[in-house]
N, C-alpha and C positions, 0 to 999 in steps of 0.2 A: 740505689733506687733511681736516680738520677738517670744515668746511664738504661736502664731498661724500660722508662717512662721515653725515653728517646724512639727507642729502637723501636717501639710502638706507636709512637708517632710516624718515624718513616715508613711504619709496615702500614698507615693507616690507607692512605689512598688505591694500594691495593686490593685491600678488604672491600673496599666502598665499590671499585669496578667490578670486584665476585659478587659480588651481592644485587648490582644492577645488573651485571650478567644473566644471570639465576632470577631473578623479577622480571625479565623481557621475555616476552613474547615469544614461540619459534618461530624460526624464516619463514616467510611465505614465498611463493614464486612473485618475483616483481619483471618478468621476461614477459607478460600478458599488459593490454592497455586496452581501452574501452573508449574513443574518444567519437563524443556522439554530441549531437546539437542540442541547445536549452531545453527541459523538458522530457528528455529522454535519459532511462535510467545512466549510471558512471558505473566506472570499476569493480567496486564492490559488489554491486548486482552481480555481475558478471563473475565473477569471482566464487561469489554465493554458490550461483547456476552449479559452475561446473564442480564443487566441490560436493554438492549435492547428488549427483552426478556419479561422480564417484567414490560416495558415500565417507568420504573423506576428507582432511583440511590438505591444503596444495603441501608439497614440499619442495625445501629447495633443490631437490632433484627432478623436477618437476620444470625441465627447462620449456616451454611452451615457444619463448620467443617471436611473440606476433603483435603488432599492434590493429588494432581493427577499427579502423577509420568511415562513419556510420555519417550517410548523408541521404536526406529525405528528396524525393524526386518530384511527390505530387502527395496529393492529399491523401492517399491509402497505398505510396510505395516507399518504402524505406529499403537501403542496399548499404551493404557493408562490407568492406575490402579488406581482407585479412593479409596484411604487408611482413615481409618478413624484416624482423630489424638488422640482422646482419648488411641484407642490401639494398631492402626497401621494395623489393618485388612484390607483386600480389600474388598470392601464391591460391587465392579461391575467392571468388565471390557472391553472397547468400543474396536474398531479396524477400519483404514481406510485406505484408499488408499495412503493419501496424511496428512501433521500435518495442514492445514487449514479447513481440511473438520472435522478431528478430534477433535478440538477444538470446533467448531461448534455444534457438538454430546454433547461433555460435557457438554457446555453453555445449552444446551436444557434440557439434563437429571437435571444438579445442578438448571435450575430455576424451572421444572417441583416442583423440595423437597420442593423449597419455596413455592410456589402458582401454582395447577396445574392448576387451571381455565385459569387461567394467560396465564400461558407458552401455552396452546395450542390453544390460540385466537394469535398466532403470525401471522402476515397477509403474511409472505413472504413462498415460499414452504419450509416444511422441509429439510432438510439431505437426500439423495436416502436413502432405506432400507440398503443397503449392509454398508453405511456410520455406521449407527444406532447400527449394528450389534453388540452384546451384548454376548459372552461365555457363562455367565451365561445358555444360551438354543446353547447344546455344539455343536448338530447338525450342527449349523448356516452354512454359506457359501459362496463359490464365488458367487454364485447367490441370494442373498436374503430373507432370510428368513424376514414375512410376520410381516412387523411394525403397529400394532395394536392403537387405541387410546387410550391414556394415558400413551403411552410409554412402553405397553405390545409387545414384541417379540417373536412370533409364527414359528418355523420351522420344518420340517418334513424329517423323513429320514427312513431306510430301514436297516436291517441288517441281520445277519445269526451266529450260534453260535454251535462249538459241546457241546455235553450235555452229562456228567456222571450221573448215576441217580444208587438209593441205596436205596431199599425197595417198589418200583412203581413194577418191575417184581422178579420173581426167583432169576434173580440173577445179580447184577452189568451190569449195561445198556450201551453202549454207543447210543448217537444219535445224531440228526440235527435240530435245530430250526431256522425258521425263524421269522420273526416282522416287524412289522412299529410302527415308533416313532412320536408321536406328542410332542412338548418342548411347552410347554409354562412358559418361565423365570424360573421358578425354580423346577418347575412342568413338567414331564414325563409322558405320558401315553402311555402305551405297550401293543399294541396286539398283540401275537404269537399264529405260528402254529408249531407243532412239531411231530419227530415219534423217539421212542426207540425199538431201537432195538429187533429179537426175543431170548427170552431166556426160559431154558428147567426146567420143574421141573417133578420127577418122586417117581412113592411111590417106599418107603423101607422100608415099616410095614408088614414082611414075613405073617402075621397071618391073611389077609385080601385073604391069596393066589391067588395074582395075579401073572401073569407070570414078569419074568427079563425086562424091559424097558418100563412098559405100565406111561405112564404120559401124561402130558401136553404140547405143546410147547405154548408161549402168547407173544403178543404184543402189546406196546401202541402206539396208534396215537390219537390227540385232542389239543387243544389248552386254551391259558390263555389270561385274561387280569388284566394290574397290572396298578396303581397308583406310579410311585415314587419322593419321597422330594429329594432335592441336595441340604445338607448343606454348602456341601464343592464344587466348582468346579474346576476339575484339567486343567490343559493347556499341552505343552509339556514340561515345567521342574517339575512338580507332577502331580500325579493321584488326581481324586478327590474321592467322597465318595458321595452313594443316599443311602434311604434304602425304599422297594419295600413292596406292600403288593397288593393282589389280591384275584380271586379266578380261579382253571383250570378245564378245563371240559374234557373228552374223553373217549376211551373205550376200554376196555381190549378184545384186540381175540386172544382166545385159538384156539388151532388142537389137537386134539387127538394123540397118538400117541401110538404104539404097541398092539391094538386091530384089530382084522379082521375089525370092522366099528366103525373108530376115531372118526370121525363126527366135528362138528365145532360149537361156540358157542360164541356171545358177550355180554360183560356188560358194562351198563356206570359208568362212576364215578368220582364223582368230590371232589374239595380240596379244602382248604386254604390254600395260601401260606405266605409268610414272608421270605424276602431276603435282603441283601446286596450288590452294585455292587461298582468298582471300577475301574473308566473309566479313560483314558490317551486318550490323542489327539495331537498325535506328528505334526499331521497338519488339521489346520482346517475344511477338510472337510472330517478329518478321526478320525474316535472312537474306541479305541479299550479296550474292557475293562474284567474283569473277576469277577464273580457272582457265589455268594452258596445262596443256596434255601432251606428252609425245606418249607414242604406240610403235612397238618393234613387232611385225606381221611372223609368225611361224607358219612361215609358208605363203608366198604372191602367188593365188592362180591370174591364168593368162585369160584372153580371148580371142579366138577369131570364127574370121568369115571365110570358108570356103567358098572357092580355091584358093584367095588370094593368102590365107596364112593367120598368122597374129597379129589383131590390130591392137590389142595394147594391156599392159600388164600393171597391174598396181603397183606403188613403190612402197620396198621394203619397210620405211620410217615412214611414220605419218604426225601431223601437230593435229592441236584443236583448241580453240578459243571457245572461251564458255561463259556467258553472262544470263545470270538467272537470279531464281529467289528460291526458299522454304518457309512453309510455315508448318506451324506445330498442330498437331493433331491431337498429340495427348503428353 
């Protein structure tokens, strides 16, 4: 008896682990964090949200891995930074009126990651647009940019730009471009209209003898459409960073210039381009950012002045420096 009153003692502390085993709770995901200022819901809210959501409790398959760090800007703006814990990057950031509508957003976006079928058979109405609102599409704004299914965020906006340009005319251009912007999440799409300025070019090949000042004066006007990625999106404490690519179309008009009969003359001509921009948004429904451009011409027409020949041809490559703003429309 002695002996089996032992063996039962030492089997006892395993017992006692099966048993709390079996009494706990199942995992929940602990890869989610909710850390928000006094006053505004914690974790569990948040937790709640998204299990509701997905009409189910988290599992530990259920790797979320974000922490979502929630700070108030003003009296009716609250924004929260969904950081990845691996490397601490932000990987999206929401913005609302209010830290319950905000939370709300989040719960939507984090169960959309798990199961998006899921998340948007939720039967109760979404978050308004404006709740949703996403940087990432920098446009966005007081009014709403267009909350798309599956959580795609569509905004539109307008903007105007001066333009230094460097090998399109004779000689260092200034000018004016305008655009419209379509955002969709990380995605740009820019169509502009623009003109540069006129600029003068004249022969000085004495041996052609032409008289002192006969040449050309030219101008461009035409426009582009570009594509651009945003790796990076800036807010009001950094710029962020796209990088652009398109193609521009438009058309060179010459004047004559210092002949009895100048005459006039246009060409079209179009490019590839390839740019960089770097946008800042010191408030949300303002962009203001600055952009270089090169442009590879398919095809340099020439000009001249009869008799004397060709007074001057575009060059191949051209730059452009671009300093402007957008604001959002919708």
């Amino acid at each position: 008896m002695l002996g089996t009153r032992g063996t039962l003692w030492r089997a006892f502390p395993a017992v006692v682990s099966a048993v709390v085993l079996a009494a706990s709770p199942p995992a929940r995901a602990q890869d989610v964090r909710w850390i928000a200022p006094p006053g505004c819901a914690g974790d569990h809210a948040l937790r709640t949200g998204i299990e509701t959501l997905l009409g189910r409790p988290l599992a530990p398959a259920d790797r979320i891995a974000v922490h979502a760090e929630v700070r108030q800007e003003g009296a009716d703006r609250w924004v929260v930074e969904l950081r990845s814990i691996e490397d601490g990057t932000v990987e999206r950031t929401l913005a609302a009126d209010g830290c319950d509508a905000l939370l709300d957003a989040t719960a939507l976006v984090l169960a959309w990651r798990i199961d998006p079928e899921v998340a948007l058979e939720e039967p109760t109405p979404a978050p308004s647009p404006r709740v949703a609102y996403d940087p990432a599409s920098r446009l966005g704004a007081p009014d709403a940019p267009l909350a798309m299914p599956g959580g795609t965020v569509v905004s539109l906006g307008v903007g105007a730009a001066f333009v230094l340009d460097v090998g399109t005319l004779p000689a260092i251009a200034p000018g004016v471009i305008g655009e419209v912007v379509v955002r969709i999440d990380r995605l740009d799409l820019r169509v502009r209209g623009g003109w540069l300025s006129t600029q003068g070019a004249r022969l000085v090949n004495d041996s052609v003898g032409a008289p002192p000042g006969v040449g050309v004066d030219v101008e461009w006007a035409g426009g582009s459409l570009a594509a651009c990625g945003r790796p990076l999106d800036g807010d009001a404490d950094r710029p962020g960073f796209a990088i652009c690519g398109g193609v521009q179309v438009g058309a060179l008009i010459a004047r004559g210039v210092g002949v009895s009969d100048p005459g006039r003359a246009e060409a079209a001509m179009g490019a590839l381009s390839l740019g960089a921009v770097m946008p800042w948004a010191p408030i949300d429904a303002l962009d203001l950012e600055v952009g270089l451009e090169l442009s590879v011409a398919m095809g340099a027409p020439g000009f001249e002045v009869a008799p004397f020949g060709v007074v001057w041809e575009p060059s191949p490559v051209a730059g452009r420096l671009t300093i402007g703003g957008h604001v959002d429309v919708r």
